[in-house]
C-alpha positions in Angstrom: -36.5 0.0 56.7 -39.8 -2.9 56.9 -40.3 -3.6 60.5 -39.8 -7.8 61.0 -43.0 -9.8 62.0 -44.0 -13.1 63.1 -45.8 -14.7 60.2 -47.5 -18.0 60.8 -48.8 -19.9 57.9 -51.1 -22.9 57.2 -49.3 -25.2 55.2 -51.2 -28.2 53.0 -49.6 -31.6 51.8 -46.1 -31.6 53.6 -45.1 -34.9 53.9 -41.7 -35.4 54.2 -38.3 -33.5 54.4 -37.8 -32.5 51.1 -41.2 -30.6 51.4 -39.9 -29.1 55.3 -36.7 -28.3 52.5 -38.8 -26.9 50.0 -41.0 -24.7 52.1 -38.0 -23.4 53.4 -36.2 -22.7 50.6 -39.4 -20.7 49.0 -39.6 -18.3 52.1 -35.6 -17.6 52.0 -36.3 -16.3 48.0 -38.1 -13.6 49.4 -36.3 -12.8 52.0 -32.9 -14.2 53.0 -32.8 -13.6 56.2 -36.0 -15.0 57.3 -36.0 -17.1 60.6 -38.3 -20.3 59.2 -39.7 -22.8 61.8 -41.4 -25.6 60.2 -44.2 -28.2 61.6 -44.8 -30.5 59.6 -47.2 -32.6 61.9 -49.1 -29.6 62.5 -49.3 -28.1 58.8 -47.9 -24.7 60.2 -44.8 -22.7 59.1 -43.8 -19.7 60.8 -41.5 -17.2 60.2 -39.7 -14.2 61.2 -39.3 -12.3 58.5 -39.7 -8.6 56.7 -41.5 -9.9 54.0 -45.5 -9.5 54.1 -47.7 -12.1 54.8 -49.5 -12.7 51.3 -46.6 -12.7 49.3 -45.3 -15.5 51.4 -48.3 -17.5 51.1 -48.8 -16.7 47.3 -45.3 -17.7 46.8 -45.8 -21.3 48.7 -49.4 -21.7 46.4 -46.8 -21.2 43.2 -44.7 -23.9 44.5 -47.5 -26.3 44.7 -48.0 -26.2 48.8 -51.9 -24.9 49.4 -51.3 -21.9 51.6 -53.6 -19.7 53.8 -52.2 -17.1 56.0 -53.0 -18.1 59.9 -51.4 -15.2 61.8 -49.1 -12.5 61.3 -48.0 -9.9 64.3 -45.3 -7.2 64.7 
C-alpha cells in the first residue's frame, strides 16, 4: 500500500472558483481520496494524497494551470 504525503503545489493563473473547482477536480482523477486545500491568493494547492508529486503537477500542466511542484513530505 503507497504511504500518503503532503504535496504542496505552485499553482499559475487561478482566478476565480471555477479554476479553485477545476484544480480540484484534476487532483481527485488521480486519486479520489485526496484531501485538496486550495489558495487561490497565494497560487498554492496542497494536498494529501497517495499519488506522487509529478504526476499531480503534470496532470494540472495538461489542464492548462502552469504547475511546479513546491513541497512534498511523508
Amino acid at each position: 500500500m503507497t504511504e500518503q504525503k503532503t504535496i504542496v503545489l505552485d499553482v499559475k493563473c487561478m482566478t476565480c472558483q471555477g479554476c479553485v473547482n477545476a484544480v480540484t477536480r484534476i487532483l481527485k482523477r488521480k486519486d479520489p481520496d485526496a484531501l485538496v486545500s486550495v489558495d487561490m491568493g497565494g497560487g498554492l494547492v496542497t494536498a494529501e494524497t497517495c499519488a506522487q508529486a509529478i504526476e499531480l503537477a503534470e496532470a494540472l500542466t495538461a489542464g492548462g494551470y502552469e504547475t511546479k511542484v513546491a513541497g512534498a513530505q511523508l
